[in-house]
C-alpha positions as CSV (number, residue, x, y, z in Angstrom):
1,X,4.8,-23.6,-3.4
2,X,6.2,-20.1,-4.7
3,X,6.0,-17.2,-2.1
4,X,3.4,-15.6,-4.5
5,X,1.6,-18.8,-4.7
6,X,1.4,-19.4,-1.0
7,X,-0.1,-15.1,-1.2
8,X,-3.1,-16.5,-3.1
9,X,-3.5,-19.5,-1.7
10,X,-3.5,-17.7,1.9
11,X,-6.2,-14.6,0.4
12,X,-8.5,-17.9,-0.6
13,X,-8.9,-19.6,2.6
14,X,-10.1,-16.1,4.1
15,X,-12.3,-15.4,1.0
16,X,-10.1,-12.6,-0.1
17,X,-8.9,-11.3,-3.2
18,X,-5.0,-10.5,-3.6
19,X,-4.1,-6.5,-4.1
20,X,-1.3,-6.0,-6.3
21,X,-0.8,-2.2,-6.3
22,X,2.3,-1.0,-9.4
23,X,4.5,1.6,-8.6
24,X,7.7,2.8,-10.6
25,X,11.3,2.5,-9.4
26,X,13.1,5.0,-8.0
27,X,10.1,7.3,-8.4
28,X,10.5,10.0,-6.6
29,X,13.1,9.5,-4.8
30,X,14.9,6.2,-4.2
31,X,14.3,6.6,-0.3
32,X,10.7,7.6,-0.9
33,X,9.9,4.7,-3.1
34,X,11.4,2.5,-0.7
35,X,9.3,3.8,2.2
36,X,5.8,3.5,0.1
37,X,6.4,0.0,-0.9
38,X,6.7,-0.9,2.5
39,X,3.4,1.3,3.6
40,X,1.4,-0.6,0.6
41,X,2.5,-3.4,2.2
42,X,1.7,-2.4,5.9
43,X,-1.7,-1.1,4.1
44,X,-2.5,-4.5,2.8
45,X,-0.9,-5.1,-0.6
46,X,-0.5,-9.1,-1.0
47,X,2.2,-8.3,-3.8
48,X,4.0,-5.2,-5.1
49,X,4.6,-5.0,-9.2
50,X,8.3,-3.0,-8.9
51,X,8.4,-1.4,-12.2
52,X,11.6,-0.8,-14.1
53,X,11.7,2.6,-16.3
54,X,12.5,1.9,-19.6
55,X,12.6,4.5,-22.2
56,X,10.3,3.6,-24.5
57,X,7.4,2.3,-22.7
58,X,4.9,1.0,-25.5
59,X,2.3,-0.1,-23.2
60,X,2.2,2.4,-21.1
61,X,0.0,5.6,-20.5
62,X,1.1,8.9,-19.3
63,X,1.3,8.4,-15.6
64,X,3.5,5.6,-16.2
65,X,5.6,7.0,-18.7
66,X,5.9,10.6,-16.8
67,X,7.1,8.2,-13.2
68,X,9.7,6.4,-15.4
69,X,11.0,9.5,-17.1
70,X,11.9,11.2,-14.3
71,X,13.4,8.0,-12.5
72,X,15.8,7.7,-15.7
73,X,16.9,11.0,-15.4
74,X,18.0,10.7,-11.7
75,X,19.6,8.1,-13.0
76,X,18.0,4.9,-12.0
77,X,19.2,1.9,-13.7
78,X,18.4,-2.0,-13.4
79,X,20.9,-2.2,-10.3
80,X,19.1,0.3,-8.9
81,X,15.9,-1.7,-9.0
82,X,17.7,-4.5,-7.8
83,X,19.1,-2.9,-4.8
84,X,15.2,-1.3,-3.8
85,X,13.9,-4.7,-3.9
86,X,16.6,-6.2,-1.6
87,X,16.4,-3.6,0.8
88,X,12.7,-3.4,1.3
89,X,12.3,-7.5,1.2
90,X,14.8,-7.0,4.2
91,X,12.2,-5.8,6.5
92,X,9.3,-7.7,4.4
93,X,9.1,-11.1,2.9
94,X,6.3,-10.0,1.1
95,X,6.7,-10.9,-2.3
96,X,7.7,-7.9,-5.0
97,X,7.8,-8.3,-8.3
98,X,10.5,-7.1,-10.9
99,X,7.5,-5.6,-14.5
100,X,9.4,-4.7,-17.1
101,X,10.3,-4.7,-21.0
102,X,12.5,-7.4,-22.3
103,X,15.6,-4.9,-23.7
104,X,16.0,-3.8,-20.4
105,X,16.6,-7.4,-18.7
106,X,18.3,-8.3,-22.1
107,X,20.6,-5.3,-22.2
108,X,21.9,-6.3,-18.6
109,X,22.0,-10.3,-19.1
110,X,19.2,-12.6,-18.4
111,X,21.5,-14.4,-16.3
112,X,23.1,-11.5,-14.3
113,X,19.4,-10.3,-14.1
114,X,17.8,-13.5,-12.5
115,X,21.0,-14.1,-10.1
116,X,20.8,-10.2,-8.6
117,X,16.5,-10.8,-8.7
118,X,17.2,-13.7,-6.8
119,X,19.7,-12.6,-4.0
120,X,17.5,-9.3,-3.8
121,X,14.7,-11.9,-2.6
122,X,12.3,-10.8,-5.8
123,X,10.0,-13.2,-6.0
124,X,8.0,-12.9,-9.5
125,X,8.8,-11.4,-12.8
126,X,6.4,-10.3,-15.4
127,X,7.5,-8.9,-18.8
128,X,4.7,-7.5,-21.0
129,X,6.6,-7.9,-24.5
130,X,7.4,-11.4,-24.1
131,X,5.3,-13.9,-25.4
132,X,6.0,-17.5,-23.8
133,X,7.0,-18.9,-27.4
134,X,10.0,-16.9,-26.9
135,X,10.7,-16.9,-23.7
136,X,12.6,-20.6,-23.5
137,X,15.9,-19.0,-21.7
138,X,14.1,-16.5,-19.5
139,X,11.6,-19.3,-17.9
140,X,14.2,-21.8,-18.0
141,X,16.8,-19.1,-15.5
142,X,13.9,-17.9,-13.5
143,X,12.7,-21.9,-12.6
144,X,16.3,-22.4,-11.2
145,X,16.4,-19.1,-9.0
146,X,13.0,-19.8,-8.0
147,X,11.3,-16.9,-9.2
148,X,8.0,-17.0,-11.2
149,X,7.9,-16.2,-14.8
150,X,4.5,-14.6,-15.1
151,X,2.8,-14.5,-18.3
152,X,-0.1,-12.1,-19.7
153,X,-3.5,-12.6,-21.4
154,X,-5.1,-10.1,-23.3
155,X,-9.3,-9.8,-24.2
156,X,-8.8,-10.8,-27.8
157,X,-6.8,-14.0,-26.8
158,X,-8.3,-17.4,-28.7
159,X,-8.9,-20.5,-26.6
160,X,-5.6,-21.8,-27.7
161,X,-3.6,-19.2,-26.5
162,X,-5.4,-18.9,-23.2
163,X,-4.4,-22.6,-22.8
164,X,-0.5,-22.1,-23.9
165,X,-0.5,-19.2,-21.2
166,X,-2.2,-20.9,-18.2
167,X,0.5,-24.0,-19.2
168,X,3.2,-22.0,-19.4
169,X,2.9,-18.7,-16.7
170,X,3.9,-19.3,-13.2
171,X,2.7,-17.9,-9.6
172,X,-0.5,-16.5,-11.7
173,X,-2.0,-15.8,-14.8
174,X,-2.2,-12.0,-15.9
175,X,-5.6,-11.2,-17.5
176,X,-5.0,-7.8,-19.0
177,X,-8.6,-5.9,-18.5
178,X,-8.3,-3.7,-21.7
179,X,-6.5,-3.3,-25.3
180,X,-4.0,0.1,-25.5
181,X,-2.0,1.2,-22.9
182,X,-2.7,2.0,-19.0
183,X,-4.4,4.8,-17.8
184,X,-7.0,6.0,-15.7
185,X,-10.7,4.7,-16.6
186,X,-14.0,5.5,-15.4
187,X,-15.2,1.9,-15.4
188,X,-14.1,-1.5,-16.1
189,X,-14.4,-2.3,-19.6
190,X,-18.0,-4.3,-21.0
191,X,-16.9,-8.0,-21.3
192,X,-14.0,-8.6,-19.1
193,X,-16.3,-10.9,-16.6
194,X,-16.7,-13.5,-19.7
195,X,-12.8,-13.1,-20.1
196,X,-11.5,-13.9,-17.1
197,X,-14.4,-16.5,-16.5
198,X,-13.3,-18.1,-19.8
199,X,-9.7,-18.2,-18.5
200,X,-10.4,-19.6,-15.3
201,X,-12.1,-22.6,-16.9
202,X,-8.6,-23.8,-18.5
203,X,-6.3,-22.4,-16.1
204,X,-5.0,-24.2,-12.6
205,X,-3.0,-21.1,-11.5
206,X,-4.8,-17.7,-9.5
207,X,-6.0,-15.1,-12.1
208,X,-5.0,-11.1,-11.3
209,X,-6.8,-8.6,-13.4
210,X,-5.4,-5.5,-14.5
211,X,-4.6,-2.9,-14.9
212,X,-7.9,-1.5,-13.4
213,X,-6.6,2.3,-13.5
């Protein structure tokens, strides 16, 4: 069992859901994003999503984008992601996980990528522009460090695809609440009940939801 499996399998025996708060690299400071992962752990987080700034964040809404800006332009880079993860899973084993666009792990070698993940002790990865039909070489790296390969869901998803992505996804199953990027909401979105009940009926693996802000 996967350090993030063991999370929700722990949060289930006490009748508890898993919190799984996002925050951006090196935003605002290296040393100050290192000392509010650990508080979100100390304050209850089950998992951290570590996100890597990337310059051209698609999927993202403004809060996101304006955190990942400024990151870049003190010069954070995937090393620098790496090396925050190590040091805070130094004082926690609390699993962190490594969200990010594929060019950014592509650009700096899935292989060097997974090896540095893994001796940083990053335990999940999730990347929201791969699809698991083309992810054969990431999934296949991450199984032999032992980290989870993470795959998302979105509303619109057809039974068949729900399947492929419960079979394929590791650690959890990440049902993505709403269509367009992230952002603050004033309520969840109409529908997403049936979604994730719908998922849960083929899946095996925990389902997360988000994001819900």
């Amino acid at each position: 069992m996967s350090r993030i499996s063991e999370v929700f399998a722990g949060a289930r025996r006490r009748g508890e859901a898993v919190l799984i708060p996002y925050i951006t690299a090196g935003y605002p400071d290296v040393a100050t994003n290192e000392r509010i992962i650990l508080e979100l752990f100390r304050s209850g987080a089950g998992v951290v999503e570590l996100g890597i700034p990337f310059s051209d964040p698609l999927a993202d809404g403004p809060t996101i984008q304006r955190a990942g800006t400024a990151a870049l332009a003190m010069g954070v880079t995937m090393s620098t992601c790496l090396e925050i993860a190590g040091r805070v899973h130094s004082q926690v084993d609390s699993p962190i996980i490594l969200m990010g666009y594929f060019n950014t792990i592509l650009s700096y070698g899935i292989e060097k990528f997974t090896a540095g993940a893994s001796a940083a002790g990053v335990a999940g990865v999730i990347v929201p522009d791969l699809p698991p039909e083309e992810a054969g070489d990431l999934r296949e790296v991450c199984s032999r460090q032992g980290i989870d390969l993470v795959f998302l869901l979105a509303p619109a998803s057809t039974d068949e695809r729900v399947q492929l992505v419960a079979s394929q996804s590791a650690g959890f199953v990440y049902c993505v609440s709403v269509a367009g990027v992230t952002g603050a909401r004033a309520e969840m979105p109409a529908g997403l009940e049936d979604f994730v009940e719908r998922v849960r009926g083929r899946a095996n693996l925990p389902l997360a939801d988000g994001p819900t802000i």
